[in-house]
C-alpha positions in Angstrom: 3.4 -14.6 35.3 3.2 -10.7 36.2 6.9 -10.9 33.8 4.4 -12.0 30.6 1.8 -9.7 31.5 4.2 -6.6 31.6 6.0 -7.8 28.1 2.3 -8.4 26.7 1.3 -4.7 27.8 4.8 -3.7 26.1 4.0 -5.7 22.8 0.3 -3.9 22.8 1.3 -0.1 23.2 3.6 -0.9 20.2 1.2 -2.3 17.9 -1.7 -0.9 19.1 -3.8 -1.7 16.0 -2.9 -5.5 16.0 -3.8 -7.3 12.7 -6.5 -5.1 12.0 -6.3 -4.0 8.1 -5.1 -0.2 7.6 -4.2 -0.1 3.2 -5.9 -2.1 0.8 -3.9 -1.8 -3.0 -6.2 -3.0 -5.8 -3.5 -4.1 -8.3 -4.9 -3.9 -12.1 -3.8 -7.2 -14.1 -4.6 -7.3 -17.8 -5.2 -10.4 -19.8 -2.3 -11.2 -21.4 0.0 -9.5 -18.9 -0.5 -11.2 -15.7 2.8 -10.4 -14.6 3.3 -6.9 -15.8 5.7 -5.0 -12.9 3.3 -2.0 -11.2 5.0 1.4 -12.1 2.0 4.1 -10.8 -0.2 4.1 -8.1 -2.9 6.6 -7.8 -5.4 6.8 -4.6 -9.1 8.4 -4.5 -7.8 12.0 -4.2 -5.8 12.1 -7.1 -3.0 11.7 -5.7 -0.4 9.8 -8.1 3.2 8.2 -7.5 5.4 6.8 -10.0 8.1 4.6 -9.8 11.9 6.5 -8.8 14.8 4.9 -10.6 16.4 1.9 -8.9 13.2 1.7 -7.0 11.3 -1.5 -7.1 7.3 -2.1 -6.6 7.2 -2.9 -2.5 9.6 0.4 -2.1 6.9 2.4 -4.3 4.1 1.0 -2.8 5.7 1.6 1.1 6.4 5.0 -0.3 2.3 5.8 -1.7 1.4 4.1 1.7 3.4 6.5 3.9 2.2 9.6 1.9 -1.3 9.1 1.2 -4.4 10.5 3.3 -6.3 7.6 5.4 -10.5 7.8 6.0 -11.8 8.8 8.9 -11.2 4.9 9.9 -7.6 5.0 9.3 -7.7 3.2 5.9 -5.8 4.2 3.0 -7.0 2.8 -0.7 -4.8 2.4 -3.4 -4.6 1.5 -7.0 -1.4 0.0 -8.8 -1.3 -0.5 -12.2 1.5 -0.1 -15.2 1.1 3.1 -16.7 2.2 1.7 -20.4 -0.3 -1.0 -20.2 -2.6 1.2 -19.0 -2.5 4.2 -21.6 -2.4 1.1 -24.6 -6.4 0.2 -22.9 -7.1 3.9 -24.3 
């Protein structure tokens, strides 16, 4: 029993924040083009990345994730969206 209890303490310091939520990505779907691939993500500062060659949309989203500034509560917001599709809206 005191073996679990020291490999649950382990387990906690390494994931402190458990399965609490620390990033939510809105990802912008237009009619028409449900599955259009995400190429740009921009977050509430103005921040903006765009997709690197040979880089696909998880890496692109890890990599706006890892670089962006969180709230006071740790959270980071993000937008994804398809830059073509999204300059044909204006």
């Amino acid at each position: 029993m005191q073996n679990t209890e020291k490999r649950i303490a382990v387990l906690e310091q390494a994931n402190p924040d458990g399965d609490r939520i620390t990033a939510i990505v809105y990802h912008v779907v237009r009619p028409g083009h449900l599955d259009a691939d995400i190429d740009y993500i921009r977050d509430g500062a103005g921040r903006e990345w765009r997709l690197l060659p040979g880089e696909d949309e998880r890496t692109l989203t890890d990599r706006a994730l890892s670089e962006t500034e969180r709230n006071k509560s740790g959270m980071a917001w993000l937008i994804a969206d398809n830059m073509e599709l999204c300059h044909a809206d204006h």
